[in-house]
mmCIF file of the N, C-alpha and C atoms, coordinates in Angstrom:
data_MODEL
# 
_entry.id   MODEL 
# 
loop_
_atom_site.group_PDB 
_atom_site.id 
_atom_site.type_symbol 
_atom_site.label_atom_id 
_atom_site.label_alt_id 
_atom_site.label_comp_id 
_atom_site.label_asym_id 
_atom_site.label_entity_id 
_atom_site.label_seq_id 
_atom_site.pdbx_PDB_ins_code 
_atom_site.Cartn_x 
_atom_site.Cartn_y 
_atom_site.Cartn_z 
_atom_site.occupancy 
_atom_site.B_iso_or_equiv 
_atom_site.pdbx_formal_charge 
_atom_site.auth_seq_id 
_atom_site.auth_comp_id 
_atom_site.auth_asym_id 
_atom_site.auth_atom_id 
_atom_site.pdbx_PDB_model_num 
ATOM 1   N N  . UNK A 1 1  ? 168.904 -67.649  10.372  1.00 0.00 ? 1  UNK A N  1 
ATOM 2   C CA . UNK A 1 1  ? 168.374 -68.028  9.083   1.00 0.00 ? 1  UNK A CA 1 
ATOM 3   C C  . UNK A 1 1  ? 167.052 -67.314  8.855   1.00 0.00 ? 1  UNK A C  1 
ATOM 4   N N  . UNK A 1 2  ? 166.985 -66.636  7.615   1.00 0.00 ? 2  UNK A N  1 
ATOM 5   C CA . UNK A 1 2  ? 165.514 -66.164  7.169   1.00 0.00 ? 2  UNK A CA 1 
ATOM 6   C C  . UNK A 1 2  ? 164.265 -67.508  7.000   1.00 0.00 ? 2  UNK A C  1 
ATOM 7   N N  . UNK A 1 3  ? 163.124 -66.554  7.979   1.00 0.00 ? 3  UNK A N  1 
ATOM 8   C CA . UNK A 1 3  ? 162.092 -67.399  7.813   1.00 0.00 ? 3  UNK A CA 1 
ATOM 9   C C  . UNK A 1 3  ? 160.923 -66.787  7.580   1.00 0.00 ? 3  UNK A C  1 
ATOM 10  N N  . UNK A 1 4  ? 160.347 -67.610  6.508   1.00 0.00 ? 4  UNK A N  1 
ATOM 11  C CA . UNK A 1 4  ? 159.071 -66.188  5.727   1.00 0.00 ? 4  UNK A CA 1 
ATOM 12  C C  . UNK A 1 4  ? 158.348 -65.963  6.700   1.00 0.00 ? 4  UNK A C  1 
ATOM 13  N N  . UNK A 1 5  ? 157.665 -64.454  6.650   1.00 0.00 ? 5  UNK A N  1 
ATOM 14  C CA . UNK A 1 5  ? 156.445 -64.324  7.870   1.00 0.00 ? 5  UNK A CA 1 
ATOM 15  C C  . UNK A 1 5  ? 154.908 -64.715  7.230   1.00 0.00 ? 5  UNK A C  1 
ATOM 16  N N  . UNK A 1 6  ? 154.987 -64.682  5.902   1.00 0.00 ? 6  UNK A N  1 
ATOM 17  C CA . UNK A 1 6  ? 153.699 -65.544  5.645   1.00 0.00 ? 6  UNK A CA 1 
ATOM 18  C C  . UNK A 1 6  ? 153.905 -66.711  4.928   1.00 0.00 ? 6  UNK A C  1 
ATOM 19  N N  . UNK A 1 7  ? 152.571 -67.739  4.854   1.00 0.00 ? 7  UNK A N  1 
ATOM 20  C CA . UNK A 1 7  ? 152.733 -68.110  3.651   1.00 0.00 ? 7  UNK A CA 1 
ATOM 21  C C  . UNK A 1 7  ? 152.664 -67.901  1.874   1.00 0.00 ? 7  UNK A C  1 
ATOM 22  N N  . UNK A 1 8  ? 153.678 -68.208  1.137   1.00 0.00 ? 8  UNK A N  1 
ATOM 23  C CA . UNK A 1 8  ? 153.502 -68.374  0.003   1.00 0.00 ? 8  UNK A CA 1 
ATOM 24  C C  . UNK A 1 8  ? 152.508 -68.626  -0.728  1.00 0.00 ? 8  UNK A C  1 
ATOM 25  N N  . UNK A 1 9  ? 151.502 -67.757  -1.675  1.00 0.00 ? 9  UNK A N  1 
ATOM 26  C CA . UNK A 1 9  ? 150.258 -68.071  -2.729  1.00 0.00 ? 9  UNK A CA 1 
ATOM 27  C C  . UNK A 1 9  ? 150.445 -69.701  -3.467  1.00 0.00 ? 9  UNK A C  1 
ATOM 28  N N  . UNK A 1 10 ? 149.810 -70.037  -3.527  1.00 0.00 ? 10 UNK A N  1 
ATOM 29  C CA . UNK A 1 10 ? 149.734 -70.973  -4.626  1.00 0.00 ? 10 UNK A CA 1 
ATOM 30  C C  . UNK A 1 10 ? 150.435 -70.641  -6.122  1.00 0.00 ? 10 UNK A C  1 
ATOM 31  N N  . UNK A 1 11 ? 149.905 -69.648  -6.491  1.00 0.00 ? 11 UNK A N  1 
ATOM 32  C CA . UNK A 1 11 ? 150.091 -69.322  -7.837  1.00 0.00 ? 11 UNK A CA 1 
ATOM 33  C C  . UNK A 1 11 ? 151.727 -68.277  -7.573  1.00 0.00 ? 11 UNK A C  1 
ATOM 34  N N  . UNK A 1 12 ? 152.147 -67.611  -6.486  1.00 0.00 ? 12 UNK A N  1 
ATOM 35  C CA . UNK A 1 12 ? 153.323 -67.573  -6.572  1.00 0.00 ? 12 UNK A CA 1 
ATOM 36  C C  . UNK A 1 12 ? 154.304 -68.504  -6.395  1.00 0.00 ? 12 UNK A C  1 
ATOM 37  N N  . UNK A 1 13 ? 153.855 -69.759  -6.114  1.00 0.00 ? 13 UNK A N  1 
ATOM 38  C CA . UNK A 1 13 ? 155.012 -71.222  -5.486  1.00 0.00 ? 13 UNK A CA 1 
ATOM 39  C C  . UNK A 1 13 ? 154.899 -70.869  -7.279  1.00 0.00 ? 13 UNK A C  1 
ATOM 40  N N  . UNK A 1 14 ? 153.435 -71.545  -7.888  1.00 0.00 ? 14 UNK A N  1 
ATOM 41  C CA . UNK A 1 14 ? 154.041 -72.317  -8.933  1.00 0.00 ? 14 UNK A CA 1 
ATOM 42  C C  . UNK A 1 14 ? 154.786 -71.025  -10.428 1.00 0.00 ? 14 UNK A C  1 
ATOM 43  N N  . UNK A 1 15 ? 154.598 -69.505  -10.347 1.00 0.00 ? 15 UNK A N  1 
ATOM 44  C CA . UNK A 1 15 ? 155.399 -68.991  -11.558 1.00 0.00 ? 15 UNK A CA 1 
ATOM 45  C C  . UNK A 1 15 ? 156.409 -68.762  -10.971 1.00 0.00 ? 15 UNK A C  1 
ATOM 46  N N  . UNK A 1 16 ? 156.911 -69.396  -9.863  1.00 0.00 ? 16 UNK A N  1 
ATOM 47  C CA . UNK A 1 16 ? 158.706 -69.338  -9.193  1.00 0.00 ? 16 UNK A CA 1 
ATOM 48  C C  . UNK A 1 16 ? 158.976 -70.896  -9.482  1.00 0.00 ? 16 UNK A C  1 
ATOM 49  N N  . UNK A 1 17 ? 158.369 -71.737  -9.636  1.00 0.00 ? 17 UNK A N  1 
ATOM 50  C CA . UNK A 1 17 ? 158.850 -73.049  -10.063 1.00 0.00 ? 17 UNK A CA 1 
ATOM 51  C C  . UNK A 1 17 ? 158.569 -73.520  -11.747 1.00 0.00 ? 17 UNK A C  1 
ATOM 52  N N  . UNK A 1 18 ? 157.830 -72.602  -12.259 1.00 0.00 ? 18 UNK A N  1 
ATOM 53  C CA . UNK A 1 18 ? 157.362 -72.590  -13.962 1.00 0.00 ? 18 UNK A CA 1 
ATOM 54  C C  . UNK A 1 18 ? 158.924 -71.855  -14.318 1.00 0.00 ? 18 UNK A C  1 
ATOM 55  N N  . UNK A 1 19 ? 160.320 -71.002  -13.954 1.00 0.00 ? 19 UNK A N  1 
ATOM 56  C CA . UNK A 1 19 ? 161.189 -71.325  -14.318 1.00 0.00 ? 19 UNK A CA 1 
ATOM 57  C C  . UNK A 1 19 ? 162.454 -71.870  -13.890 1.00 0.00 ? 19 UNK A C  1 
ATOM 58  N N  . UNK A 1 20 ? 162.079 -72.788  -13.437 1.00 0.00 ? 20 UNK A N  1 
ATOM 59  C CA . UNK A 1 20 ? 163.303 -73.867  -13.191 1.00 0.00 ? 20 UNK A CA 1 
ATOM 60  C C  . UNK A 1 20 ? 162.674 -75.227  -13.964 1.00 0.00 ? 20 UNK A C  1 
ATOM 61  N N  . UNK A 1 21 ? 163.771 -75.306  -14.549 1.00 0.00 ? 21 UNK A N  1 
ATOM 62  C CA . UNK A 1 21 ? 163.473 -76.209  -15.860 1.00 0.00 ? 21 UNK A CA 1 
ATOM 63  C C  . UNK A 1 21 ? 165.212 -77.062  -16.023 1.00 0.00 ? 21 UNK A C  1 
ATOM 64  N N  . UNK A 1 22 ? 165.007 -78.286  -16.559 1.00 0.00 ? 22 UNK A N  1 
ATOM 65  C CA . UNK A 1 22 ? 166.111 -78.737  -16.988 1.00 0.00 ? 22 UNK A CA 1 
ATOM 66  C C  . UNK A 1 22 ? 166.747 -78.069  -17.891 1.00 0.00 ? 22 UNK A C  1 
ATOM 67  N N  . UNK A 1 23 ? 168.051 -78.403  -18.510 1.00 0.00 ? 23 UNK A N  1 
ATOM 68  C CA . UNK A 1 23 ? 168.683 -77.407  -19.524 1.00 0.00 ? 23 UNK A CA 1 
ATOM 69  C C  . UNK A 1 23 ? 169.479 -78.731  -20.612 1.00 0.00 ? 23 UNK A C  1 
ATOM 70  N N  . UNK A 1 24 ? 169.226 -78.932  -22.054 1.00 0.00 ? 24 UNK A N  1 
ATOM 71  C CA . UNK A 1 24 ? 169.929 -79.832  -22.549 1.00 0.00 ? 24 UNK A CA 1 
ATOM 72  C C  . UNK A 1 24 ? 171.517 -79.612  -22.515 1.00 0.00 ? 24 UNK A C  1 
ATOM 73  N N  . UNK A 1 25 ? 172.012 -80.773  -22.344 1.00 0.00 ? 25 UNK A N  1 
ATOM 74  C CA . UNK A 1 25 ? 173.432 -81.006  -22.143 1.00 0.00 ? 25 UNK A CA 1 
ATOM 75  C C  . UNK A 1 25 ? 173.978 -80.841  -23.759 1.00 0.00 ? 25 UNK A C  1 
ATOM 76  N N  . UNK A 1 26 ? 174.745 -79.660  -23.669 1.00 0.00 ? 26 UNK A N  1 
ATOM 77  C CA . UNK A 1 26 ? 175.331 -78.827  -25.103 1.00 0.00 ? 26 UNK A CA 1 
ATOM 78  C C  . UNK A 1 26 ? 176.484 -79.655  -25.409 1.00 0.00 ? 26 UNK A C  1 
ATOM 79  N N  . UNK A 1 27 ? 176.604 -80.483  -26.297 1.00 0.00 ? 27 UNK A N  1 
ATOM 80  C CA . UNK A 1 27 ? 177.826 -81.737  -27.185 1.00 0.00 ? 27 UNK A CA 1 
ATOM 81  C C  . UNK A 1 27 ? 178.750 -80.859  -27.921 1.00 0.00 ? 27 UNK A C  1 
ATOM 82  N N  . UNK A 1 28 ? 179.923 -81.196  -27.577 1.00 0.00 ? 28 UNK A N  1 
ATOM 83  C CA . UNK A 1 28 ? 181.016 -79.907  -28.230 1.00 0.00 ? 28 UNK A CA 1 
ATOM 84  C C  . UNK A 1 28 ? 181.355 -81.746  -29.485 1.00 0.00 ? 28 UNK A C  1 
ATOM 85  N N  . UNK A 1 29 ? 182.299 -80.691  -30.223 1.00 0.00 ? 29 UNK A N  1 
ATOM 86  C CA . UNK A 1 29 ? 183.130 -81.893  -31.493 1.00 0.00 ? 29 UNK A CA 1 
ATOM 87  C C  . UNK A 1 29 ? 184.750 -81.846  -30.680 1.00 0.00 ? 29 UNK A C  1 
ATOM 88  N N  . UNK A 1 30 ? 185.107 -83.192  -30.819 1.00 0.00 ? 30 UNK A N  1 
ATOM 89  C CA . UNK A 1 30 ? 186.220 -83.616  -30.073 1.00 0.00 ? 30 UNK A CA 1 
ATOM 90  C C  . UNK A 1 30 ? 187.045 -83.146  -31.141 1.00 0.00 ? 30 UNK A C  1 
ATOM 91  N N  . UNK A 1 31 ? 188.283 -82.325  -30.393 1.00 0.00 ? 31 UNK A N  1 
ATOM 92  C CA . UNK A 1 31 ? 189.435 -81.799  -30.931 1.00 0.00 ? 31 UNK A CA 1 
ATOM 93  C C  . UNK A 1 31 ? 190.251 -82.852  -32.180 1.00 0.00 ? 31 UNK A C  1 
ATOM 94  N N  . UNK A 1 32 ? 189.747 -83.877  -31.610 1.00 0.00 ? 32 UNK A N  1 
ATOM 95  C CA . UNK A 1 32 ? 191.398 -84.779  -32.052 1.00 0.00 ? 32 UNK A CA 1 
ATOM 96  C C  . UNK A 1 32 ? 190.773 -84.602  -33.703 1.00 0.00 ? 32 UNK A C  1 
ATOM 97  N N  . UNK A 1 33 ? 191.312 -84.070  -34.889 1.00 0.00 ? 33 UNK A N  1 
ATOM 98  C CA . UNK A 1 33 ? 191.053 -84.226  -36.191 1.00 0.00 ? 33 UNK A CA 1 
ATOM 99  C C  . UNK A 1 33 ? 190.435 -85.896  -36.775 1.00 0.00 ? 33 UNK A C  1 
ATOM 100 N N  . UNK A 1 34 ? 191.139 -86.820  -36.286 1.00 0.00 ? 34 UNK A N  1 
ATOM 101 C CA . UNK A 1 34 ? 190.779 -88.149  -37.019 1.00 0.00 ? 34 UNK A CA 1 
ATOM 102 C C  . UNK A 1 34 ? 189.337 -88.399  -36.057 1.00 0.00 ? 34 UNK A C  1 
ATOM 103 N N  . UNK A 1 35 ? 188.635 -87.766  -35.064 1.00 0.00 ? 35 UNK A N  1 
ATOM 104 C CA . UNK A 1 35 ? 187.778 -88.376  -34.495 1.00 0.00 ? 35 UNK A CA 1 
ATOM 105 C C  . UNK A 1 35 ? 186.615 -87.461  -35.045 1.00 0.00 ? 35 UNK A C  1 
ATOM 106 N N  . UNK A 1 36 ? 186.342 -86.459  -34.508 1.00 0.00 ? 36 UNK A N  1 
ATOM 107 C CA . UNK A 1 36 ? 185.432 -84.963  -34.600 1.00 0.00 ? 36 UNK A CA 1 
ATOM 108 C C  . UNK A 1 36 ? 183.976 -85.917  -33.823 1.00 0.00 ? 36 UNK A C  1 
ATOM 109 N N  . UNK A 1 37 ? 183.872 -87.446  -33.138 1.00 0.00 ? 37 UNK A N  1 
ATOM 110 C CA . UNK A 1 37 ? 182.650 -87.134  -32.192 1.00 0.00 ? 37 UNK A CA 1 
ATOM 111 C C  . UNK A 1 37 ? 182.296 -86.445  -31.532 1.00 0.00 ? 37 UNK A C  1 
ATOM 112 N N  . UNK A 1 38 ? 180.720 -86.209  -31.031 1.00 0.00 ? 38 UNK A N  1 
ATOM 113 C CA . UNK A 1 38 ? 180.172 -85.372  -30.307 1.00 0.00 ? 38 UNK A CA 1 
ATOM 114 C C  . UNK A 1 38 ? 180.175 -86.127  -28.905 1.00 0.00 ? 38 UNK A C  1 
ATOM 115 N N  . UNK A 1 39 ? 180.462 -85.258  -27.949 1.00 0.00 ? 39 UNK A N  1 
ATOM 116 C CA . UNK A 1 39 ? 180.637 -85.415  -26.285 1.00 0.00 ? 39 UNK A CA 1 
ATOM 117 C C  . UNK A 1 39 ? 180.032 -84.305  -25.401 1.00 0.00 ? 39 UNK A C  1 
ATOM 118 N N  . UNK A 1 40 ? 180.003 -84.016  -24.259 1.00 0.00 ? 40 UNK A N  1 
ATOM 119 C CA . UNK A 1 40 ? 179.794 -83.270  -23.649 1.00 0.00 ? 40 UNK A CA 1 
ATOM 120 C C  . UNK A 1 40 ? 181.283 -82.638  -23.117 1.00 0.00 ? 40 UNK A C  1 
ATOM 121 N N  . UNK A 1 41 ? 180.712 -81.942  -23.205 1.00 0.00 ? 41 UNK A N  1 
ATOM 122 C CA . UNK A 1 41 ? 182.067 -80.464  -22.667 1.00 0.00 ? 41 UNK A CA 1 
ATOM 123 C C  . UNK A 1 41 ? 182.849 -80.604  -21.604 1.00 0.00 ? 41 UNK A C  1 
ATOM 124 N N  . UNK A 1 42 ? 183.842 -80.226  -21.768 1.00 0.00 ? 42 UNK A N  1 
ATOM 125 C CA . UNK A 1 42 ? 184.901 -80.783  -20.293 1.00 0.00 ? 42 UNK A CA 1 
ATOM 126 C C  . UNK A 1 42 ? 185.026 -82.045  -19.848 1.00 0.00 ? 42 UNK A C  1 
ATOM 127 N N  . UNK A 1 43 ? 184.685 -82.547  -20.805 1.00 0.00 ? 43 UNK A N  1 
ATOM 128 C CA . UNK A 1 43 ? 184.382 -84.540  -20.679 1.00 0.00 ? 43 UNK A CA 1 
ATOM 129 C C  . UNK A 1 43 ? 185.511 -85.247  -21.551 1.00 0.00 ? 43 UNK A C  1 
ATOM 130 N N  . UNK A 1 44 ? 186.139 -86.617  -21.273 1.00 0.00 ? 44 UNK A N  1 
ATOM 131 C CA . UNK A 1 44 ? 186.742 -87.040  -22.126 1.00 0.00 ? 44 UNK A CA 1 
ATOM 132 C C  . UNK A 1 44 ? 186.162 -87.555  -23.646 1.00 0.00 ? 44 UNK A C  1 
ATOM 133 N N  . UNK A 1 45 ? 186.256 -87.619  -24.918 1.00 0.00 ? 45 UNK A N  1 
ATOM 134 C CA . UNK A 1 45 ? 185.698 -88.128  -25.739 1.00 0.00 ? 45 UNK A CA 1 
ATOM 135 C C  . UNK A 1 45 ? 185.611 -89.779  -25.200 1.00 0.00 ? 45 UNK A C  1 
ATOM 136 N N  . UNK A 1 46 ? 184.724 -90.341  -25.414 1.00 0.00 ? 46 UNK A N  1 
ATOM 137 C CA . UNK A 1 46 ? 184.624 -91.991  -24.995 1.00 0.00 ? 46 UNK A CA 1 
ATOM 138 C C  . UNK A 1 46 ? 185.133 -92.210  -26.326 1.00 0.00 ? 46 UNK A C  1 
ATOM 139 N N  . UNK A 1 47 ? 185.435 -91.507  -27.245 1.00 0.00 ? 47 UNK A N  1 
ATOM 140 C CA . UNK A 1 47 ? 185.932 -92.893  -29.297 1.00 0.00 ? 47 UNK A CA 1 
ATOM 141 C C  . UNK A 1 47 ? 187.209 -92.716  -29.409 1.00 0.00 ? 47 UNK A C  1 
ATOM 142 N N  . UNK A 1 48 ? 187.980 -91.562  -28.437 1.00 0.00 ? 48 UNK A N  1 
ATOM 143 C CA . UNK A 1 48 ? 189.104 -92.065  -28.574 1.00 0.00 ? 48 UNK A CA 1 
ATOM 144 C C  . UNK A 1 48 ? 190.144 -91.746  -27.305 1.00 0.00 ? 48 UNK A C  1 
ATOM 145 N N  . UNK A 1 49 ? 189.259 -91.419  -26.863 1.00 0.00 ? 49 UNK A N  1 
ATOM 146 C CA . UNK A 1 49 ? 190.012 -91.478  -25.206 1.00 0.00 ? 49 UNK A CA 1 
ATOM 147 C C  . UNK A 1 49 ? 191.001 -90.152  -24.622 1.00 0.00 ? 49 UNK A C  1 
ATOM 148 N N  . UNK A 1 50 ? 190.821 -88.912  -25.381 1.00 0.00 ? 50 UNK A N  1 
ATOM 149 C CA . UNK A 1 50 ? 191.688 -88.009  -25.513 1.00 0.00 ? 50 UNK A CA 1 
ATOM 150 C C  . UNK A 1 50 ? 190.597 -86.730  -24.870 1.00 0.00 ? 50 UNK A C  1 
ATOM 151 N N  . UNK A 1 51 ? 191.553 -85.947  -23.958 1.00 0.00 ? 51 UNK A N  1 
ATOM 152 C CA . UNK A 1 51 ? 191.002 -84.571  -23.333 1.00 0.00 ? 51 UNK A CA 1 
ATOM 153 C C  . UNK A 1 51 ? 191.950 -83.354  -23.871 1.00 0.00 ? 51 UNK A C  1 
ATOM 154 N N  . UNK A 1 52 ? 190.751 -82.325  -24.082 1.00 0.00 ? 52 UNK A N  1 
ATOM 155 C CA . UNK A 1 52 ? 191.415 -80.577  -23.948 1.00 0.00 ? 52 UNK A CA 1 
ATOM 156 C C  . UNK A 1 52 ? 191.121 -80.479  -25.298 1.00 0.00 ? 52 UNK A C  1 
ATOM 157 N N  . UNK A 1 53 ? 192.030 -79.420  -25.882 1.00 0.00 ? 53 UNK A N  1 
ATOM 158 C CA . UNK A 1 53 ? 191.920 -78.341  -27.004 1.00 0.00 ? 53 UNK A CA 1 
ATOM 159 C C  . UNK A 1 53 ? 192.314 -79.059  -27.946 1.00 0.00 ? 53 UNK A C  1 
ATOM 160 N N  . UNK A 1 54 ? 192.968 -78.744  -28.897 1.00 0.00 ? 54 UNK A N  1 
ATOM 161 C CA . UNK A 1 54 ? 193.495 -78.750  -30.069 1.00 0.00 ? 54 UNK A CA 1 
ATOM 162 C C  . UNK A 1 54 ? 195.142 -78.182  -29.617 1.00 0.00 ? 54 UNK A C  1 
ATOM 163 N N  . UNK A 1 55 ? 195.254 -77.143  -29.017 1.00 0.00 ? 55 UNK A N  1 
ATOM 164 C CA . UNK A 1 55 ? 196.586 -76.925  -28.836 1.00 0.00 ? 55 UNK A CA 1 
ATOM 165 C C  . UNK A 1 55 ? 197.313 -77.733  -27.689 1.00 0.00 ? 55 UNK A C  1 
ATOM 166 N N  . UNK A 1 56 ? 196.664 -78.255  -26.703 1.00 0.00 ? 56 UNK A N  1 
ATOM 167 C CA . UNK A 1 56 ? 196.783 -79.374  -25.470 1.00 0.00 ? 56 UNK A CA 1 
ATOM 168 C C  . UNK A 1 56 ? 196.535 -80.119  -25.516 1.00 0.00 ? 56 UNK A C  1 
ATOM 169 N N  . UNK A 1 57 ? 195.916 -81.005  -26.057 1.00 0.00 ? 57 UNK A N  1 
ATOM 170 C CA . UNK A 1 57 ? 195.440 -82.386  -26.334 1.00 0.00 ? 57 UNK A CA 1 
ATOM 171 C C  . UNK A 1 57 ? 196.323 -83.547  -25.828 1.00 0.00 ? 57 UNK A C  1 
ATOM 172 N N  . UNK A 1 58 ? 195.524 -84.122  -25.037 1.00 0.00 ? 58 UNK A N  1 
ATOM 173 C CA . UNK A 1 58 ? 196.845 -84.798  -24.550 1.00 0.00 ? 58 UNK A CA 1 
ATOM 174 C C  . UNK A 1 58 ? 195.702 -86.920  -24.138 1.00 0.00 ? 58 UNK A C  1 
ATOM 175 N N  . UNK A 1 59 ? 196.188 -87.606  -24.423 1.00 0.00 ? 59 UNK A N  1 
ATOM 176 C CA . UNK A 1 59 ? 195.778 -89.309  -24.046 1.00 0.00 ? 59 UNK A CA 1 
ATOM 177 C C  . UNK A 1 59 ? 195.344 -89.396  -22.515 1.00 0.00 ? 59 UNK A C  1 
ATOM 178 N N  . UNK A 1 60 ? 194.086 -89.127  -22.289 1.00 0.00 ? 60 UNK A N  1 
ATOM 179 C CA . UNK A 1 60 ? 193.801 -89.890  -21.303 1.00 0.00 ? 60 UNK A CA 1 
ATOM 180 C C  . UNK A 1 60 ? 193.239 -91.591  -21.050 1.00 0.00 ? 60 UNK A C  1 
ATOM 181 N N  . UNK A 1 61 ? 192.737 -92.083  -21.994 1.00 0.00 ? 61 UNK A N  1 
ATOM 182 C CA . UNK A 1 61 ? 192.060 -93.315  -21.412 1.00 0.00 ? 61 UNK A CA 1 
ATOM 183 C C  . UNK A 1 61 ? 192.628 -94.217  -23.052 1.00 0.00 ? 61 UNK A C  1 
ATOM 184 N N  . UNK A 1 62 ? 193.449 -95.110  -22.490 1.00 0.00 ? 62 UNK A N  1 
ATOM 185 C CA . UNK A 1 62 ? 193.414 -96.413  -23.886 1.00 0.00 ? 62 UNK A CA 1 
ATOM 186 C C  . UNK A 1 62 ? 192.226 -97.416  -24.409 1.00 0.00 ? 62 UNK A C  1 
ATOM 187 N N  . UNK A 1 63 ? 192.050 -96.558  -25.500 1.00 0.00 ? 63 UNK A N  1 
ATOM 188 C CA . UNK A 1 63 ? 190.660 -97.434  -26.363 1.00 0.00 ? 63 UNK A CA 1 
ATOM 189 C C  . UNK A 1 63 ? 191.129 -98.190  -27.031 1.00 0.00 ? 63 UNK A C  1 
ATOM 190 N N  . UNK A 1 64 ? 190.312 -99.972  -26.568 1.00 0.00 ? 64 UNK A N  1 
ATOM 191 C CA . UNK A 1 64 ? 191.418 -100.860 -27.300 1.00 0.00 ? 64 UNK A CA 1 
ATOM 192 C C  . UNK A 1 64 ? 189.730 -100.721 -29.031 1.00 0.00 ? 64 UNK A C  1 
ATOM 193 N N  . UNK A 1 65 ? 190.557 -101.536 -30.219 1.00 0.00 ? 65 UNK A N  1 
ATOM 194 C CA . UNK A 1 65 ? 189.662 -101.288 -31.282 1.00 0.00 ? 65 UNK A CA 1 
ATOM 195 C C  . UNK A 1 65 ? 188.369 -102.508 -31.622 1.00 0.00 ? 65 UNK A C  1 
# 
């Protein structure tokens, strides 16, 4: 395993940690036409319980009303 031969500056720790930053979680519109909520991507919609495209769309989870 690599192990540094010196130590790290101060001011180089912190402009190597000034970019790592959180990233907002990007909300796609749910395929299903009667729904169009916003979700996160590759996620099931929670309003109507349905995963994938528009051309695959297929019932995963029963939302009672």
């Amino acid at each position: 395993m690599a192990v540094p031969k010196r130590r790290m500056s101060r001011s180089n720790t912190r402009s190597r940690r000034s970019q790592f930053k959180a990233a907002l979680v990007t909300l796609t519109e749910c395929a299903n036409p009667a729904c169009k909520a916003k979700h996160p991507s590759h996620t099931m919609c929670p309003e109507c319980g349905q995963y994938g495209t528009k051309a695959k769309l297929r019932q995963v989870v029963e939302i009672e009303a």
